[in-house]
C-alpha positions in Angstrom: -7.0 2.1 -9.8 -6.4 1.1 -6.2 -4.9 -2.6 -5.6 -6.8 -4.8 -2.5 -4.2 -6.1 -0.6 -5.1 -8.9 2.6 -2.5 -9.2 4.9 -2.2 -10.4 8.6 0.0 -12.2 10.7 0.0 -15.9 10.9 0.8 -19.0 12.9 2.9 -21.2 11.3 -0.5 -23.5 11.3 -2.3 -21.3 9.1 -4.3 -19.2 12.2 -4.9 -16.0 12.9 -5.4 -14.6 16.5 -4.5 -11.0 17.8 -4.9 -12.5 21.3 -2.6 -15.0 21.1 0.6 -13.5 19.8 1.6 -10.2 18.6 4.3 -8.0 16.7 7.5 -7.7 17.8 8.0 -3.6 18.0 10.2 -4.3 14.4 7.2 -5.9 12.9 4.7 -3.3 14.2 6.7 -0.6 13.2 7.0 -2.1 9.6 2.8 -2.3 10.1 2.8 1.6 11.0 5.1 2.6 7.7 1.8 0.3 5.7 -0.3 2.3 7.5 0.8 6.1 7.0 1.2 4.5 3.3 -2.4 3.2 2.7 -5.1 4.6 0.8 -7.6 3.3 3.2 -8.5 0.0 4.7 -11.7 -2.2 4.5 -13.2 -3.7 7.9 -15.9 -6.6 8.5 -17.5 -5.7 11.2 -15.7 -7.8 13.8 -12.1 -6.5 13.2 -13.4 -3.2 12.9 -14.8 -3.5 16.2 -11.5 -4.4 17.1 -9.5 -1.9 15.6 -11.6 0.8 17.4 -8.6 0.6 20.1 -6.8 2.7 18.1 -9.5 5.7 17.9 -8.4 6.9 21.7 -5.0 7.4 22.9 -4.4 5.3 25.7 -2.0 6.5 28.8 0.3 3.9 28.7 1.2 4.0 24.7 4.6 4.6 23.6 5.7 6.4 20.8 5.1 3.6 18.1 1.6 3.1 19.4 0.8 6.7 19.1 2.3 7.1 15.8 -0.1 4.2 14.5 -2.6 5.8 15.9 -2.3 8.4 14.4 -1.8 6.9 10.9 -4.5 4.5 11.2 -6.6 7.7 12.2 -5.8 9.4 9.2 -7.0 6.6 7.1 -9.9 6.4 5.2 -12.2 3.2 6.2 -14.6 1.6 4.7 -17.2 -1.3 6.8 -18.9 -3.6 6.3 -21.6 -5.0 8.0 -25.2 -5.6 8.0 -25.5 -5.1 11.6 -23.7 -1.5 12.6 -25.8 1.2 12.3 -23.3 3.8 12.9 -19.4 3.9 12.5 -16.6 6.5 14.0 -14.5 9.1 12.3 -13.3 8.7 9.4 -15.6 5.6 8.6 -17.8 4.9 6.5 -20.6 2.0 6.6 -21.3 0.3 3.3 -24.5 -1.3 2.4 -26.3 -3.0 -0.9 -24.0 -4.8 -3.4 -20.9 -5.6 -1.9 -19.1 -6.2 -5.2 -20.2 -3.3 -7.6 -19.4 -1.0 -3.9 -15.9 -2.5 -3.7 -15.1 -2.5 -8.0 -16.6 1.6 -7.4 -14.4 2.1 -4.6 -11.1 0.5 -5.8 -11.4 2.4 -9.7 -12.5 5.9 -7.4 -8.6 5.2 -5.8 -5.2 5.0 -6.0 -2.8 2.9 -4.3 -3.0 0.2 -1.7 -6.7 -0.7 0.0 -6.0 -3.1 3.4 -8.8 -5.6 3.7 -9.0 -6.4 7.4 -10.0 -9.6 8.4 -10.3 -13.7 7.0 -14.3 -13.3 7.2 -14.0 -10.4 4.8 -11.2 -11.3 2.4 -12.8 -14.7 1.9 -16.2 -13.0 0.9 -14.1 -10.6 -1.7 -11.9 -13.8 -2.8 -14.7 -15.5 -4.0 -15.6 -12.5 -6.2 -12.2 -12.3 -7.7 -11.5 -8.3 -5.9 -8.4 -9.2 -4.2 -5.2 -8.2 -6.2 -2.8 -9.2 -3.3 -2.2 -11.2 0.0 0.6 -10.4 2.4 1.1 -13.8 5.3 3.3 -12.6 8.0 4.2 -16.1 9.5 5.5 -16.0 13.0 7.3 -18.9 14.9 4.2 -19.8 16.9 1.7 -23.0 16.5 -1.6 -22.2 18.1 -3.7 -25.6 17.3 -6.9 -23.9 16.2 -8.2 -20.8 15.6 -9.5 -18.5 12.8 -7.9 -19.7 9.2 -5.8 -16.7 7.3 -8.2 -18.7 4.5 -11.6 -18.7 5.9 -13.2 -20.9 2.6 -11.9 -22.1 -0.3 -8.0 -21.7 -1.2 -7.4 -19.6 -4.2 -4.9 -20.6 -6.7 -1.5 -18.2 -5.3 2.0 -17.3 -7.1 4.5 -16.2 -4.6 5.9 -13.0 -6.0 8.3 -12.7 -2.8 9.6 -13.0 0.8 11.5 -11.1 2.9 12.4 -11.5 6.7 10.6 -8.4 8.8 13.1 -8.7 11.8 14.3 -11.8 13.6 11.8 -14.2 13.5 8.9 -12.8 10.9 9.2 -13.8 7.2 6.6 -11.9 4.4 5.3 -14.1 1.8 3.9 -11.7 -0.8 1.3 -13.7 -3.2 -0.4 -12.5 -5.8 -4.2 -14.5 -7.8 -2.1 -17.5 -9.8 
């Protein structure tokens, strides 16, 4: 049975914001290891949206940009929305119950399921489906913003930390 895992990088005030600071290249290659490691990822609409960057190669990528490309590419994803009618390769647009689709999904898989995006993992917090959340907290404050937590705050156990590069620490928590 596949696990769904949320993680994302944080402020150290609890935002999330891919506009307003990003991975150091140790961080993002840790992200592109995840990736080519995943057995698929779950988008909301708006970071789906988002994420579409990565289905063209751009001219000025490097090598680490390429090779998440490539892995996020290779990746199953599943999205949802209620306003897309369509979604790109490897995608796949789910509709009707959202819990039953996601219990089907995660007993149809094994390993590691990303959910991308707060507006998403809150909906599949309040139905109990996420198994674990990953907070990469950077050394920035931001002041407002989109929560990590975008409702209520489940009950957490930290099961552990570990510094990704310099200035990024993991907190791994799992449903208390």
């Amino acid at each position: 049975m596949a696990r769904l895992v949320f993680g994302m990088n944080q402020s150290l005030d609890g935002y999330v914001d891919h506009t307003a600071f990003a991975p150091t290249p140790t961080v993002f290659r840790h992200f592109i290891e995840e990736a080519r490691g995943q057995a698929g990822a779950i988008y909301g609409r708006q970071m789906y949206e988002i994420m579409r960057y990565w289905d063209v190669d751009q001219p000025d990528w490097g090598t680490d940009e390429l090779a998440f490309a490539a892995a996020w590419r290779a990746q199953p994803k599943w999205v949802v929305s209620r306003t897309l009618d369509s979604v790109g390769p490897n995608a796949m647009l789910l509709s009707g119950d959202l819990e039953a689709t996601i219990r089907e999904l995660k007993s149809q898989r094994d390993g590691e399921i990303e959910v991308a995006g707060p507006k998403l993992a809150h909906a599949l917090t309040e139905l109990g489906l996420i198994d674990e959340y990953r907070i990469y907290l950077h050394p920035v404050v931001l002041g407002d913003g989109n929560p990590y937590f975008a409702g209520p705050r489940p009950r957490l156990r930290l099961v552990s930390q570990d510094p990704i590069g310099e200035d990024v620490l993991r907190l791994v928590y799992v449903p208390a």
